[in-house]
Structures are given as structure tokens and as C-alpha cells.
MMTF fields as JSON, N, C-alpha, C and O atoms, coordinates in Angstrom:
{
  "mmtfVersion": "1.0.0",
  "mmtfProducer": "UNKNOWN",
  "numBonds": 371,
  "numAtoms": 372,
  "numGroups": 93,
  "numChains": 1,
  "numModels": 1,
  "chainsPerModel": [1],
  "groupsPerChain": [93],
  "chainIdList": ["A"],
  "bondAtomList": [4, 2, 8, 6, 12, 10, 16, 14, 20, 18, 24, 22, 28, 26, 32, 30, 36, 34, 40, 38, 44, 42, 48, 46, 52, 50, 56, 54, 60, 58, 64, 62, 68, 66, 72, 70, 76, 74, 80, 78, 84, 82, 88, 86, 92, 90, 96, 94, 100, 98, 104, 102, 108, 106, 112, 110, 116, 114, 120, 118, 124, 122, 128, 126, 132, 130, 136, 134, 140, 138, 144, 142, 148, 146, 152, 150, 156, 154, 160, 158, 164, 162, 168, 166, 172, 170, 176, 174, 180, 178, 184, 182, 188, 186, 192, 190, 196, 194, 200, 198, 204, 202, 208, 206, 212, 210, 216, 214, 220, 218, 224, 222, 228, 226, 232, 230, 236, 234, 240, 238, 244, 242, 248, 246, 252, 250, 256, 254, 260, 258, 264, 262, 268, 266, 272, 270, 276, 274, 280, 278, 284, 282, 288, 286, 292, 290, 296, 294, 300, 298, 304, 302, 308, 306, 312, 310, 316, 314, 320, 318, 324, 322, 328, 326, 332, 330, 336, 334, 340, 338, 344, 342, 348, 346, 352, 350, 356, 354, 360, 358, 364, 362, 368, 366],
  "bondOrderList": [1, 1, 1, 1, 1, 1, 1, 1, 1, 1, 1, 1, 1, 1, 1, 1, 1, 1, 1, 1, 1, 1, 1, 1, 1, 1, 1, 1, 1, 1, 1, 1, 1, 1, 1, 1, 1, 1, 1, 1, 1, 1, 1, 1, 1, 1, 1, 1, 1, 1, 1, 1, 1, 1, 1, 1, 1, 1, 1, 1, 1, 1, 1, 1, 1, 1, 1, 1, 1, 1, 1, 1, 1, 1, 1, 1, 1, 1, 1, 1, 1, 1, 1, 1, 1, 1, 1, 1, 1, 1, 1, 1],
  "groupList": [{"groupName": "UNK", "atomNameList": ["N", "CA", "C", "O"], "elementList": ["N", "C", "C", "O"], "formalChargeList": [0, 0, 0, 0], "bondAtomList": [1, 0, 2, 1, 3, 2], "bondOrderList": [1, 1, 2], "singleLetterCode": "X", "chemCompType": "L-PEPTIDE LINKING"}],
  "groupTypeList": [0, 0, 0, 0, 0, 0, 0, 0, 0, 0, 0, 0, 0, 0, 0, 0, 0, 0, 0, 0, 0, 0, 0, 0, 0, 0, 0, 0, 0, 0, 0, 0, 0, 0, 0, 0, 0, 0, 0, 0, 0, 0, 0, 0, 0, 0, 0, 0, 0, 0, 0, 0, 0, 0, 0, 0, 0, 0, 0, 0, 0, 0, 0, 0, 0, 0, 0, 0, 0, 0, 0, 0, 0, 0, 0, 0, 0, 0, 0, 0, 0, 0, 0, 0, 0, 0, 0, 0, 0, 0, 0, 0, 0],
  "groupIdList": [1, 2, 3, 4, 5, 6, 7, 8, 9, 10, 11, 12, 13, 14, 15, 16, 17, 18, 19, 20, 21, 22, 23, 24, 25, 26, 27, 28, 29, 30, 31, 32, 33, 34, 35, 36, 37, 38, 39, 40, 41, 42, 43, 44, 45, 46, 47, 48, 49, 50, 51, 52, 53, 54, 55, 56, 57, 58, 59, 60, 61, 62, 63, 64, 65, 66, 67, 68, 69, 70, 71, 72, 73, 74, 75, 76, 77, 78, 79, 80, 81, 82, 83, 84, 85, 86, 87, 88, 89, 90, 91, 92, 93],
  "secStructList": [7, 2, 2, 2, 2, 2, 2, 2, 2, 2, 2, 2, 2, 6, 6, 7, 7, 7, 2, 2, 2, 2, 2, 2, 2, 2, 2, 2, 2, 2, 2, 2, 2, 2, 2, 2, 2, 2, 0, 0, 0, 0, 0, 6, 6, 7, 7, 6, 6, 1, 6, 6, 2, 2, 2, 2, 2, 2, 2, 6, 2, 2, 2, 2, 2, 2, 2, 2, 2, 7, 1, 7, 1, 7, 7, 7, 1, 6, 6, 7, 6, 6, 4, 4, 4, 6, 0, 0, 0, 0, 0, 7, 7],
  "xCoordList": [179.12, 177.724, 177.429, 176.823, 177.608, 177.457, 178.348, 178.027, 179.412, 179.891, 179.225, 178.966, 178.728, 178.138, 176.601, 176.061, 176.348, 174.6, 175.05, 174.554, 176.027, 176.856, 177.189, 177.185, 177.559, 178.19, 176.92, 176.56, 175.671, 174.659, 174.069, 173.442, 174.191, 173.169, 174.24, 173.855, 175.409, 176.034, 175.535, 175.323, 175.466, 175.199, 174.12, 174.027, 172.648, 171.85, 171.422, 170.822, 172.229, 172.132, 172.978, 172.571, 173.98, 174.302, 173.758, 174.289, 172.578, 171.71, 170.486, 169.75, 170.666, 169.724, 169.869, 171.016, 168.75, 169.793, 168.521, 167.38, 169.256, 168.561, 167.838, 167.874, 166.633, 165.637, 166.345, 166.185, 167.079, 168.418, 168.616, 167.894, 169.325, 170.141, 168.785, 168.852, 167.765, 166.816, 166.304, 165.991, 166.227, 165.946, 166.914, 166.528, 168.046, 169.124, 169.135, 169.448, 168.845, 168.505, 167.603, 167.865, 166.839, 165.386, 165.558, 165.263, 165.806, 166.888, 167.543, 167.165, 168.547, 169.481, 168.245, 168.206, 167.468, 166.389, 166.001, 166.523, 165.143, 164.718, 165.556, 165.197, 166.575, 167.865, 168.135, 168.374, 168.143, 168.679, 167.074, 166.962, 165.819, 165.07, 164.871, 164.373, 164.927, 165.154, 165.961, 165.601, 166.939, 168.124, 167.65, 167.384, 167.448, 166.849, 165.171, 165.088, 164.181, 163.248, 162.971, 162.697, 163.286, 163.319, 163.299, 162.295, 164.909, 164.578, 162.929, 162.016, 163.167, 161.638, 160.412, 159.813, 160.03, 159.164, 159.122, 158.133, 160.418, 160.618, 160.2, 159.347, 160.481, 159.903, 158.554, 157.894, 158.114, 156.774, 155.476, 154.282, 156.384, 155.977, 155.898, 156.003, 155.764, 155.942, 156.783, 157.588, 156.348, 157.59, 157.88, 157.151, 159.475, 160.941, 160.06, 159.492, 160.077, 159.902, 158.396, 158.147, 157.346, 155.863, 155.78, 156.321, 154.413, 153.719, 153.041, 152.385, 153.044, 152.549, 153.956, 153.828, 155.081, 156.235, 156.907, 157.357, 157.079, 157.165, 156.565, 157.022, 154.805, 153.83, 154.924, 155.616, 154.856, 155.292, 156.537, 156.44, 157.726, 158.832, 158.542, 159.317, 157.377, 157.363, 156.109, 156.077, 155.389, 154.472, 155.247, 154.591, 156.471, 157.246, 158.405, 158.96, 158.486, 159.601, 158.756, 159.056, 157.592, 156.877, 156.002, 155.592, 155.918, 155.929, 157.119, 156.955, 158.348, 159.418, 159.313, 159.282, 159.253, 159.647, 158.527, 158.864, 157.039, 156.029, 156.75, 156.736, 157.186, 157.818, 158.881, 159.215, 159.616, 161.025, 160.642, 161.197, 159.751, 159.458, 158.449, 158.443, 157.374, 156.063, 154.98, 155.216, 153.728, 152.545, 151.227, 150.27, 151.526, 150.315, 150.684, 151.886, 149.836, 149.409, 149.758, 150.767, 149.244, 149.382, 150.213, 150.222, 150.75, 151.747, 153.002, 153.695, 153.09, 154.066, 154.467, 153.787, 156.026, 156.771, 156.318, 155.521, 157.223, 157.072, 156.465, 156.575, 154.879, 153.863, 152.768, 151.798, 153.116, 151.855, 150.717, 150.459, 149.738, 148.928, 147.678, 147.068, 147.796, 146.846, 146.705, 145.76, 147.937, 148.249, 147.651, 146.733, 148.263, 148.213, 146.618, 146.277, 146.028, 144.262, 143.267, 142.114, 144.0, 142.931, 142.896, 142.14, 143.255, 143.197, 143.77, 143.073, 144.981, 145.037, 144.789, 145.081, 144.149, 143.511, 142.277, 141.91, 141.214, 140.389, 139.08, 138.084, 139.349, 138.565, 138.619, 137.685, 139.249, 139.792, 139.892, 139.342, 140.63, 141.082, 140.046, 140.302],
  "yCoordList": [44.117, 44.474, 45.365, 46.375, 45.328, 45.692, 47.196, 48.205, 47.085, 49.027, 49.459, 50.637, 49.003, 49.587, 50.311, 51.397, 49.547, 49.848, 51.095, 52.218, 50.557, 52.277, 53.176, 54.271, 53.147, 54.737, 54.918, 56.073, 53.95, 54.791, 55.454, 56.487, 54.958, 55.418, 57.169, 58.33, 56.63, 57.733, 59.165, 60.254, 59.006, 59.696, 60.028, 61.19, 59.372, 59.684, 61.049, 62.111, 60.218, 60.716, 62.364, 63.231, 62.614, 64.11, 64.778, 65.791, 64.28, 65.094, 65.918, 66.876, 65.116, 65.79, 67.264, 67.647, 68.245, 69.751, 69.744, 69.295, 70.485, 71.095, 71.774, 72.126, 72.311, 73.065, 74.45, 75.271, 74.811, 76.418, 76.197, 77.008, 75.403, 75.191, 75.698, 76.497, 74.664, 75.605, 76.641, 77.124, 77.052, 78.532, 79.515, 80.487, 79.239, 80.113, 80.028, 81.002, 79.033, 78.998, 79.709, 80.64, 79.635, 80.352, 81.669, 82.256, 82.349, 83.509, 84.151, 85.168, 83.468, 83.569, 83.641, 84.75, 82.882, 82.897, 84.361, 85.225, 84.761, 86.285, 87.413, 88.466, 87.093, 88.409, 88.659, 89.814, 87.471, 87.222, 87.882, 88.785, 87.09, 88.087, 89.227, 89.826, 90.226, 91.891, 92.272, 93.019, 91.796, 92.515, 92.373, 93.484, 91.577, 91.223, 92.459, 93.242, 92.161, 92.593, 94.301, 95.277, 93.953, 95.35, 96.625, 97.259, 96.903, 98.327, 98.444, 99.269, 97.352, 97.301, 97.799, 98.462, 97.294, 97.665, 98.979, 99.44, 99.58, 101.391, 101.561, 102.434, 101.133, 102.4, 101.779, 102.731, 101.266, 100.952, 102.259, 102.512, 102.691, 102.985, 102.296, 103.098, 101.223, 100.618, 101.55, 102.282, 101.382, 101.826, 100.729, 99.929, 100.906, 99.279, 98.98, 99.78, 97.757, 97.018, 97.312, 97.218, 97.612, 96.712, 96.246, 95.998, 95.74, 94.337, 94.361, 93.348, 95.031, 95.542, 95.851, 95.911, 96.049, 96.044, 94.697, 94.484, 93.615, 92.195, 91.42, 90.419, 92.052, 91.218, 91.587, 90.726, 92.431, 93.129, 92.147, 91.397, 92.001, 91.18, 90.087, 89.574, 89.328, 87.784, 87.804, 86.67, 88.385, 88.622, 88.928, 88.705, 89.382, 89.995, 88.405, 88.018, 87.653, 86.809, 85.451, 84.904, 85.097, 84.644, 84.261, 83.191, 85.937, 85.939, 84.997, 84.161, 85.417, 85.171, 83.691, 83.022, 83.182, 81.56, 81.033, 80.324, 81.569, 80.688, 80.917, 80.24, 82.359, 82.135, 81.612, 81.356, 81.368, 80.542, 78.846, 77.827, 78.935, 76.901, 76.638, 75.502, 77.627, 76.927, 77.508, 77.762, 77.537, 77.875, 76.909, 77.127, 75.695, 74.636, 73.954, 73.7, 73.525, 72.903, 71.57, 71.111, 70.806, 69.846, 68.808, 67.597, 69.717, 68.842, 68.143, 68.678, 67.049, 66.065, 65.25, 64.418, 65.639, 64.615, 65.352, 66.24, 64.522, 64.632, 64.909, 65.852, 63.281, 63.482, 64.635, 64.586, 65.822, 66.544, 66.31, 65.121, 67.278, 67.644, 66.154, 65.369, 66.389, 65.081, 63.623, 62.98, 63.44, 61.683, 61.616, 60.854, 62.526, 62.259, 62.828, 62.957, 63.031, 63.489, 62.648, 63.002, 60.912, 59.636, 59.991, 59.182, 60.605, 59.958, 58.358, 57.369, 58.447, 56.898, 55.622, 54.437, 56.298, 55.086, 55.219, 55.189, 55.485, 55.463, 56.115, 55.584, 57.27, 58.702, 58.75, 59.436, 58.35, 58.823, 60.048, 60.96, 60.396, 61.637, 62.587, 63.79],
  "zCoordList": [138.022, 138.039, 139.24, 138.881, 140.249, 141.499, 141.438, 142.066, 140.621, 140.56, 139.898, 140.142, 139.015, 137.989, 138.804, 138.596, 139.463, 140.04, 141.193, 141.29, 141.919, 142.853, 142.17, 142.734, 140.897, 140.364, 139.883, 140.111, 139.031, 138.879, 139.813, 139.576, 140.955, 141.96, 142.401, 142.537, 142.479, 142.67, 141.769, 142.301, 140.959, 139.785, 139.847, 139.453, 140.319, 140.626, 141.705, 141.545, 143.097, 143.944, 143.918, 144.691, 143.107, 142.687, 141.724, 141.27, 141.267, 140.161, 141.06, 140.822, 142.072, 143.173, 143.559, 143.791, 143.672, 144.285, 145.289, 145.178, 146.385, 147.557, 147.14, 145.961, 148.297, 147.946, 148.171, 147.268, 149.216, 148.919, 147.546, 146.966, 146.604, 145.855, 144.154, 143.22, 144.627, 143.775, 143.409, 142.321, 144.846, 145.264, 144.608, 143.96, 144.79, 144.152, 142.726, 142.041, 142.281, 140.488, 140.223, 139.46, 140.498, 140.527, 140.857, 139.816, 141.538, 141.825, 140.722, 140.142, 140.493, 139.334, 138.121, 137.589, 137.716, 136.242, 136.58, 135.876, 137.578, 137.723, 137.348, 136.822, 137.648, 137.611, 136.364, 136.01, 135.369, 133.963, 133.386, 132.556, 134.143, 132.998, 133.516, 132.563, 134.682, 135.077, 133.985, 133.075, 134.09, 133.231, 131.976, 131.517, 131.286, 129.71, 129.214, 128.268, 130.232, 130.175, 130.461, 129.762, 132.317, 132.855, 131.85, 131.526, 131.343, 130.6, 129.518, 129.49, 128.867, 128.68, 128.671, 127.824, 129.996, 130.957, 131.677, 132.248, 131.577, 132.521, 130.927, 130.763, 130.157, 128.565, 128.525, 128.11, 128.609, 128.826, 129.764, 129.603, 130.56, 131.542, 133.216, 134.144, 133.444, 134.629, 135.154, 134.58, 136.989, 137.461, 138.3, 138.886, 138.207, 138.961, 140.174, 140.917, 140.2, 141.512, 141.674, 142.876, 141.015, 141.224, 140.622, 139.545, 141.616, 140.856, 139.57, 139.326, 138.928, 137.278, 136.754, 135.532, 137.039, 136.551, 136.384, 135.258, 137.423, 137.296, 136.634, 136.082, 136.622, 135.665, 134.055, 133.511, 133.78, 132.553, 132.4, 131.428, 133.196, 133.015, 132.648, 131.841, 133.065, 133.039, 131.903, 131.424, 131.475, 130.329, 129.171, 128.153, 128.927, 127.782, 127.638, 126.609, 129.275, 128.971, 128.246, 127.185, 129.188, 128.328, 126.874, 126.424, 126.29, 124.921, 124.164, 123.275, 124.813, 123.752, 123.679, 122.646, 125.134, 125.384, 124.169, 123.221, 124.423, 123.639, 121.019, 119.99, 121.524, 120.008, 119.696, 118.539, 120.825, 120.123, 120.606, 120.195, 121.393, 121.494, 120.574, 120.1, 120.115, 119.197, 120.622, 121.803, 119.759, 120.532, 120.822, 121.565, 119.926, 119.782, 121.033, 121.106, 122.217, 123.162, 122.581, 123.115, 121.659, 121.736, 120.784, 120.565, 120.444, 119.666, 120.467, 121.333, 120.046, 120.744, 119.732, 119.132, 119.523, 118.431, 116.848, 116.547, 116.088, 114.897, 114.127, 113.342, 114.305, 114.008, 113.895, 113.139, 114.883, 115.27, 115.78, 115.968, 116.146, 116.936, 116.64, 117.367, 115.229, 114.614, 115.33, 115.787, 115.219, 115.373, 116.677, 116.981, 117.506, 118.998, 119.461, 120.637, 118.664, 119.013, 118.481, 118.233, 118.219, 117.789, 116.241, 115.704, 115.602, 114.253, 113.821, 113.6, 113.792, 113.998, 114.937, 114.779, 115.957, 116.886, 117.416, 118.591, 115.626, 115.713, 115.155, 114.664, 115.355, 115.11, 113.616, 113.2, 112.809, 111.58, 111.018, 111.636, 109.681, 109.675, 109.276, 109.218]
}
């Protein structure tokens, strides 16, 4: 019982990342969407490296994320948007 509670904790305790260590992920996410987006955005017109050129990167990466995950706010689970907004606990349909 007692290894068992150390390797979880072990396991725990290496799921942890530094705040450098985030930073560098986070880092790394930007670079992947420049490269993905960027050309993009130069045919767009933007020009590299302003702040209406970055907006443009993260406005174009954002489109995609909201069409490949779904766009409804509130859907959670299976059920849909319904269940989880008191129809069944209460409100009726």
C-alpha cells in the first residue's frame, strides 16, 4: 500500500512543469501557428511582425480550433446543450 501511494505521488509530482518549461511550450504553440498561419496573413496583406499581423495569426488559428471542436458554448456531454440548461431538473422541455 505504501509504494503504491509513493509512485503515485511520484507520478504526480513529474506531471508538474516549471513555469520556463511552460513558457517554452507556449513558445513552441506560437511558432507552429506563424508557420501554419503567417503566409496567410502576408497574402492578406498584414505586414510580418505587427500587431494586426499576430491579431490575424491568432484570429485565423482560432477560427479553425472553434470548427474542428464545435461552436455551442454550452454543450457538455452527450446529452447536449438541453439537458444541462434545467430541462430535466425542472424547467421542462
Amino acid at each position: 500500500m505504501r509504494t503504491t501511494i509513493v509512485l503515485a505521488a511520484a507520478l504526480l509530482l513529474s506531471a508538474c512543469a516549471t513555469p520556463q518549461e511552460r513558457a517554452a511550450r507556449k513558445q513552441a504553440e506560437m511558432a507552429d501557428m506563424i508557420a501554419v498561419y503567417g503566409p496567410a496573413c502576408d497574402r492578406l496583406g498584414y505586414a510580418q511582425q505587427s500587431d494586426p499581423w499576430r491579431n490575424c495569426i491568432i484570429s485565423l488559428s482560432t477560427k479553425d480550433e472553434m470548427q474542428r471542436y464545435g461552436t455551442h458554448p454550452g454543450y457538455v456531454g452527450p446529452w447536449g446543450p438541453r439537458y444541462w440548461a434545467g430541462g430535466y431538473w425542472g424547467r421542462g422541455w
